[in-house]
N, C-alpha and C positions, 0 to 999 in steps of 0.2 A: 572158354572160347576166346580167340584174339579178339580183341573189339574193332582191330580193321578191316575185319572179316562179316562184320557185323550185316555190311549189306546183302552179301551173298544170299542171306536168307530169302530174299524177292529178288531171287535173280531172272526174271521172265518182266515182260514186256502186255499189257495188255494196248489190243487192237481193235478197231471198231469198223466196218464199212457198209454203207447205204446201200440199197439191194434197188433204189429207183431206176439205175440203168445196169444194165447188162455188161460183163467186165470179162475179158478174153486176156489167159495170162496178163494179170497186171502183178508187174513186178513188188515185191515187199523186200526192200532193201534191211534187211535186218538177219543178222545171224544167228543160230540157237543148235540144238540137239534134238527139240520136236515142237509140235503144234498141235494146241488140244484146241478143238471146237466147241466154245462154253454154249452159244446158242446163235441158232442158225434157221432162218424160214426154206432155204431152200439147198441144194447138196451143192458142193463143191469142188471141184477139181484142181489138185494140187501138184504141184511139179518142183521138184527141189533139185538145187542148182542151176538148172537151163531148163528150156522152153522144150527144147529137144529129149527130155527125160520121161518115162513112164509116168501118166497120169493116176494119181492116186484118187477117188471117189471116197467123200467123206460130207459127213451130215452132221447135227446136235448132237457132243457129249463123244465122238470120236476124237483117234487123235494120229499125228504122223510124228512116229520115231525113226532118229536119222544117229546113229551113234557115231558116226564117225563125223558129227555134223554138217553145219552146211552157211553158208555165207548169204544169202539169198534164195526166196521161193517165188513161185506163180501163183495165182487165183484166179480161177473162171468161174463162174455164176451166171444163172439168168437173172430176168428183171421180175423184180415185185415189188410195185407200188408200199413204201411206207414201211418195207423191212430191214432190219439191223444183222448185220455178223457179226456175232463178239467173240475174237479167238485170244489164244494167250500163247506167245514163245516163251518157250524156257531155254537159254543158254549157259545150262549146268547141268549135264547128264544126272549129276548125282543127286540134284534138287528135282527132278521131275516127280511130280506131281498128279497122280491122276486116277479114272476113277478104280475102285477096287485094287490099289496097289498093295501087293506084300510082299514085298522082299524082305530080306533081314537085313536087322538094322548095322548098322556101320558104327564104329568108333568101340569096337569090344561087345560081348553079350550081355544082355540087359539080364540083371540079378532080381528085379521086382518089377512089379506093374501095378502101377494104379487106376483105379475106376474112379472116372469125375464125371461130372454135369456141368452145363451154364443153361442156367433159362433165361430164354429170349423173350421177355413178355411184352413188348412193342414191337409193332413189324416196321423193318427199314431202319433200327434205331442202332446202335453200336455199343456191344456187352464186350466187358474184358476179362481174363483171368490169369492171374501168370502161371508159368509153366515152373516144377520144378528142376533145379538144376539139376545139372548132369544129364538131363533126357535124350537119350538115344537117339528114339523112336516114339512119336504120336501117331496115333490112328481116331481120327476122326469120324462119327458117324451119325446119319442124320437118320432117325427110324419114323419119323413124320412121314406120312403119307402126299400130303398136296406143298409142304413146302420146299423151297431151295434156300438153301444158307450158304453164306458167305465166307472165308474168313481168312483172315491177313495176320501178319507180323509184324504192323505197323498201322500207329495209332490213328484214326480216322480215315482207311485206308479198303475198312470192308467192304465197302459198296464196289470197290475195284478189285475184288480178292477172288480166288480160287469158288468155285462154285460146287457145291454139293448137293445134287439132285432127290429128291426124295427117297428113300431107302434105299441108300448107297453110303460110302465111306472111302473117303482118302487116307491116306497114309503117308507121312513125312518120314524120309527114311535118311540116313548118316549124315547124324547131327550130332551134335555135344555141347546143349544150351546151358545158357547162363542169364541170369535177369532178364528171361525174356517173357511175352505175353501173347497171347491170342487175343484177335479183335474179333468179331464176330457178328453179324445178323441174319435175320430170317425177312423175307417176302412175305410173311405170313404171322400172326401174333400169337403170345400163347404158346412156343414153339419149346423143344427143350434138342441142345445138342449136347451128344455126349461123346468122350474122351479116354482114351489112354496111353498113359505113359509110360513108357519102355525106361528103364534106369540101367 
């Protein structure tokens, strides 16, 4: 992989907004290809490119694809005392990220797959493992029951990373690593996520 490519791998944005007052289209100046809802107290309404566009209705763990992209979105929400929106724009169709993805992987067919673990035995702590080269395609998958795991591409980095709700699994798809690692944590201790590699 080029190494000035290197950042591409977290090419999304995470965002945060207070749920204390009530927000009618507020504009988010930021471009991307979609918007995944990591966690959300209340539903939200989405408008991408102008105010004047079809209102999209979206909750926790949903998401809004735009393939032909988009330059800026709206937010409406009501108010609730003391609640947080954590969403994430990804601006690389091809790094999208999200829950239950399976497409095939990119960069040639993958000849082997590997089956790995990392256990997470602290919760909120940060586990690494590298990945071996060449990998295609991972497929992440969390079969815990009550926790959510984290997990990044960059070191100290998981507590702001990609979220994986309890028995579900993401999938990273058209890639072609090299020296790279997963960071990792769980909400929850004792936890164990498990991995595969596409080659």
């Amino acid at each position: 992989m080029n190494p000035n490519n290197r950042g591409l791998i977290k090419n999304y944005k995470l965002f945060t907004l207070a749920t204390d007052s009530a927000r009618t289209n507020k504009p988010i100046n930021f471009g991307g290809n979609s918007i995944m809802i990591v966690s959300s107290p209340v539903n939200i309404d989405i408008r991408v490119h102008s105010i004047d566009n079809e209102v999209v209705t979206v909750k926790q763990y949903d998401s809004v694809i735009e393939k032909q992209g988009f330059d800026k979105f709206f937010i409406t929400h009501a108010a609730l005392s003391g609640g947080t929106i954590k969403f994430l724009v990804y601006a690389d169709e091809n790094l999208f990220i999200s829950l239950g993805a399976g497409a095939s992987a990119g960069g040639g067919a993958a000849t082997t797959i590997g089956h790995n673990s990392l256990a997470l035995t602290v919760a909120n702590t940060e586990y690494s493992v590298a990945l071996t080269d060449n990998t295609k395609r991972v497929k992440l998958m969390n079969n815990s029951i009550d926790a959510v795991m984290y997990v990044s591409t960059l070191s100290g980095d998981s507590g702001n990373g990609i979220p994986i709700p309890p028995l579900s699994s993401h999938t990273i798809d058209n890639i072609d690593l090299e020296s790279y690692s997963l960071y990792v944590q769980s909400d929850t201790a004792s936890r164990t996520i498990y991995y595969m590699e596409f080659l």
